[in-house]
Every structure is written in structure tokens, then in C-alpha cells.
N, C-alpha and C positions, 0 to 999 in steps of 0.2 A: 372560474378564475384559474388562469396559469399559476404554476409554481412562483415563476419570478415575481407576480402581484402579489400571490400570496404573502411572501415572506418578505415584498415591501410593507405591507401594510403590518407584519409583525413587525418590522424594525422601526415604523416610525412609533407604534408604542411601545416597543421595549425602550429606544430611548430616552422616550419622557423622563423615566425614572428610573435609570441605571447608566452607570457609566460606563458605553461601551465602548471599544477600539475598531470591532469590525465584527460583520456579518458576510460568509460569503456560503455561495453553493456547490453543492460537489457532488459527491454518488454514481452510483454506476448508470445513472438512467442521464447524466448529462456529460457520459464520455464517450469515447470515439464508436465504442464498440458497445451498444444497449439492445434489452428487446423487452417481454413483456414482465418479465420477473426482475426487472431493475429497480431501483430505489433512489430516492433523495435523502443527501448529509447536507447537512446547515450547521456549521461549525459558528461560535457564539464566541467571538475572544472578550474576554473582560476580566477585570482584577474577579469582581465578583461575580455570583450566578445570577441570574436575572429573577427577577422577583417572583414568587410562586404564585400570585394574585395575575401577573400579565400569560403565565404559560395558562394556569389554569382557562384564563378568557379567550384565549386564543384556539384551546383544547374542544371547548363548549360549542365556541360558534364553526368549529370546521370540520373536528375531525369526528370519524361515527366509532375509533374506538381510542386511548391512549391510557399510556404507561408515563406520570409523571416522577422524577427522581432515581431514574436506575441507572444504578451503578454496579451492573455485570462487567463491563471493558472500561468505559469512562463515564462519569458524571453526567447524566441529560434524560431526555425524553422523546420518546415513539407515539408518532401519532399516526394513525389510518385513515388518510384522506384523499376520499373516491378509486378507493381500490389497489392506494399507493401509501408503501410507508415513507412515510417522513421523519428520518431520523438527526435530532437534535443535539449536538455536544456541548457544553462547554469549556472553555478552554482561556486560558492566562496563554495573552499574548507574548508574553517571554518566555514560554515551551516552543514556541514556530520559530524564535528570533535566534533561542540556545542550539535548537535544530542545525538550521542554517548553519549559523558559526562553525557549530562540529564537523557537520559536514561539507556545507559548498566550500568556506571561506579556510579551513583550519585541512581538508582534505582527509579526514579517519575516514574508515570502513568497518562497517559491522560484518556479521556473517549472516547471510541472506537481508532480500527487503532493505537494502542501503540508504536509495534515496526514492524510496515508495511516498513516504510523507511530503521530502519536496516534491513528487510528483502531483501530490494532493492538492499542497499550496501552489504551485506553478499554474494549475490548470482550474482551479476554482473561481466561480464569477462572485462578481464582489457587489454586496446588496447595500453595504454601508459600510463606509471607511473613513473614522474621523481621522484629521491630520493625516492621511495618504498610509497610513506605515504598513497597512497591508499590500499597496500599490507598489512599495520601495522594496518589497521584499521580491513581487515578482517580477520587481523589474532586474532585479541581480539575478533570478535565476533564469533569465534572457540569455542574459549574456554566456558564454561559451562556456560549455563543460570541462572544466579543468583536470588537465593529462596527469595532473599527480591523484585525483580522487581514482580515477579510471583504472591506473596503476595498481593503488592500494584496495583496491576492490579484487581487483584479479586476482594478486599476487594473495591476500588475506585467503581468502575464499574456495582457492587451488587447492591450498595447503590443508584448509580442515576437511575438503573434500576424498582429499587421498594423499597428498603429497609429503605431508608432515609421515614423519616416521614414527610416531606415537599415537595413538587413541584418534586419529582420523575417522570420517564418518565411515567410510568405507572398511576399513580395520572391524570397527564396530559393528559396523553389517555382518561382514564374515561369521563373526561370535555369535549374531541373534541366528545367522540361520544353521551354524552347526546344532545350535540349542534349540533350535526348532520353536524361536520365540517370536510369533507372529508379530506381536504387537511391538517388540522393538524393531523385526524387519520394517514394520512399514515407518515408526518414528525414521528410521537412519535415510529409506527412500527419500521420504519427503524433504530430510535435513539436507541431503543432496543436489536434489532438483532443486530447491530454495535458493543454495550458493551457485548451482548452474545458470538459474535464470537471472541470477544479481550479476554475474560474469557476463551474459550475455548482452545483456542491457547497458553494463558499465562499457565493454569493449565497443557498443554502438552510438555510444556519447547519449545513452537514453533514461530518461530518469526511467526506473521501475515501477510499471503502471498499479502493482500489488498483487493479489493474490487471484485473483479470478482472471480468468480467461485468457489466460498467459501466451498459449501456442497461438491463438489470434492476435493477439498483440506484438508478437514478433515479427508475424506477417507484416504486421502494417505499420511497425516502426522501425526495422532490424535491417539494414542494405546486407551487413555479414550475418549469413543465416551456416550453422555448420551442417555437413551431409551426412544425411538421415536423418535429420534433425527430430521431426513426427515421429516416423518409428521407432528408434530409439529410447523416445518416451514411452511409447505405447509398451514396448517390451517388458520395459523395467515397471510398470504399472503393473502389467500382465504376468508378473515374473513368482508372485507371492514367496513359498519356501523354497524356489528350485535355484539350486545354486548358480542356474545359466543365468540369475538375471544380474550376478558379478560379472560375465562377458558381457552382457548388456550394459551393464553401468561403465564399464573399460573403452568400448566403442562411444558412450555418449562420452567421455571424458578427451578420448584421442580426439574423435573429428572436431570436439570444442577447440584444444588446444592447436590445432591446425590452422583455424583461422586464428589465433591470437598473434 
């Protein structure tokens, strides 16, 4: 049985007896960019969590191993089914709806990962959807990426990247690698290319596909790509305690700002 059977046939019994909003699918093995180590998300929106009697029967008759109830990142349950995980959340449909607001409709910016979530919800297939409201959702984020979120992502993101004149990531670089403090250099990298690739993404009118596979996903959603884009990364990956990899992070900073 395919995924999509599958987790019809959970939704027509989770329904029975819980009241839910929507079920839809997601994970890296139904995005643009999968191969063999991909996964299934089956996000659960509901006031409440679904009964522990229907995950349990669902647990028995499919999967060959699973984790009911963890709550490491959010609420749900892992199951291993024929050599794939299937990963479980629940979730109150008014965290997708407040999402939204903040971000498509109201235009803030966070620093890094912006609109990763709406990328989640934009591109999720939908298993059950009582009264459409998970359908209304992605039908606004259809519609055209707004120049002020796009704006306040860049401008937001520049700033903590380097351009603020206080305690910027880059500032803070500096510090871990005079101190020869490995593990804050690689925190400040990573806080960097985080706000780089939310820059990126925003300046390409693209929601941010998330955390994996990022330089592929440039490729194939990004028309403005900046030059060196690749090596530039690789350097400052490659860069550990040597201080070139501040020229390194300078050059990924300029050729960004060139195409803005």
C-alpha cells in the first residue's frame, strides 16, 4: 500500500472519533528534491490529539517498529513502515493560521528559516480537509509573494548578519575565533548561512524550502543565484579556526548584496 492509501485509511478512522480539521502530507521524500534516506510528515491539525486507541491500531497493523507520544521537537509519533519513517505531528490548527497572519498577511521577519513553515503548508497534499480551511490557507499563499515580507527579510537578516554595529553574527565570529572557541565558530557560521539563505530565498520571491538540501534547492528555485555562490559556501564550511574564512564570509556577503 502507497503512502497516500495509507494514511487514507488512517484518516477515515481517526475521524470516527476525533474531531479533526485536516490531515495532510509532507516530508522530504514528497519534495522536489528526494532520494533514498527521505521521510514522510503527516501533520494532524486538531483542537485535540487523536486518540491513543486509533494510533496504537494503526501502529500494530503497519508499522515493524514505533515511538508513540514523543515529544523531543513537537507532540506525535514515528512509525517504520517498510523501511520508511513516517513521521506523525500534531498540531492546533490555529499555530498554521497565527503563522500565516505573522507572516504572509501582517509582513514580520524572523532571522533565518522565515517562511520555511509556509513552505511546509504551501506544498503539503491534503488527506482530509473538513470545511476546506486547510485549502483557504493554501490558496492565499498562491497568491504573489509580498515586496514588503521580501523587504523585511533582507533588510532584518543583513543587519544581524554583519551590518548592525553591535553584536552581529559576524562581530561574534570574530571573538569565537580570536578565543579559539571551535564550537561558538561553527554556532556563528551556521547563524550566518541561516540568514543568507532566508535572504536568498526572500529576494527570489521563494518560500524557504528548510534546512536540508539547500544549495540544490537554489538551483532549482533561485533565477538570481549570487557568483560563487557554491564555493563560497564550501570555504567557509572548510574554513574551521582560520581567520580567512572572515574573507570567506566577506565575499559570500558582497556577491549576495550585488544582486539585491
Amino acid at each position: 500500500m502507497d503512502a497516500i492509501n495509507l494514511l487514507k485509511e488512517f484518516s477515515d478512522e481517526a475521524i470516527k472519533t476525533n474531531n479533526i480539521d485536516a490531515i495532510v502530507l509532507s516530508g522530504s521524500k514528497t519534495s522536489l528534491i528526494n532520494d533514498e534516506m527521505s521521510d514522510y510528515d503527516i501533520y494532524i491539525y486538531s483542537k485535540e490529539k487523536v486518540n491513543i486507541e486509533t494510533r496504537k491500531n494503526f501502529a500494530e497493523k503497519y508499522s515493524s517498529y514505533c515511538e508513540l507520544g514523543n515529544d523531543y521537537f513537537e507532540y506525535g509519533d514515528e512509525f517504520i513502515i517498510n523501511d520508511i519513517c513516517f513521521d506523525f505531528m500534531y498540531r492546533d490548527l490555529s499555530f498554521a493560521q497565527n503563522e500565516i497572519n505573522y507572516i504572509w498577511r501582517e509582513c514580520n521577519s524572523k532571522i533565518g528559516y522565515t517562511t520555511a513553515f509556509l513552505y511546509n503548508v504551501k506544498n503539503s497534499k491534503i488527506i482530509y480537509d473538513k470545511d476546506s480551511k486547510f485549502q483557504n490557507i493554501q490558496n492565499e499563499l498562491n497568491k504573489e509573494y509580498p515586496d514588503k515580507l521580501k523587504e523585511n527579510i533582507i533588510k532584518k537578516n543583513l543587519a544581524v548578519m554583519k551590518d548592525k554595529k553591535c553584536a552581529s553574527f559576524f562581530e561574534q565570529l570574530e571573538k569565537a575565533i580570536k578565543r579559539k572557541d571551535i564550537v561558538s565558530v561553527n554556532h556563528r557560521v551556521s547563524a550566518i548561512l541561516s540568514s543568507y539563505f532566508d535572504i536568498l530565498f526572500a529576494l527570489n520571491k521563494e518560500l524557504h524550502p528548510g534546512e536540508k538540501k539547500l544549495i540544490k534547492y537554489v538551483y532549482k528555485l533561485c533565477k538570481s543565484i549570487p557568483e560563487n555562490f557554491e564555493n563560497d559556501i564550501k570555504n567557509i564550511i572548510a574554513g574551521g579556526l582560520n581567520e580567512n574564512i572572515l574573507d570567506s564570509i566577506n565575499s559570500l556577503i558582497k556577491n549576495l548584496k550585488n544582486i539585491i
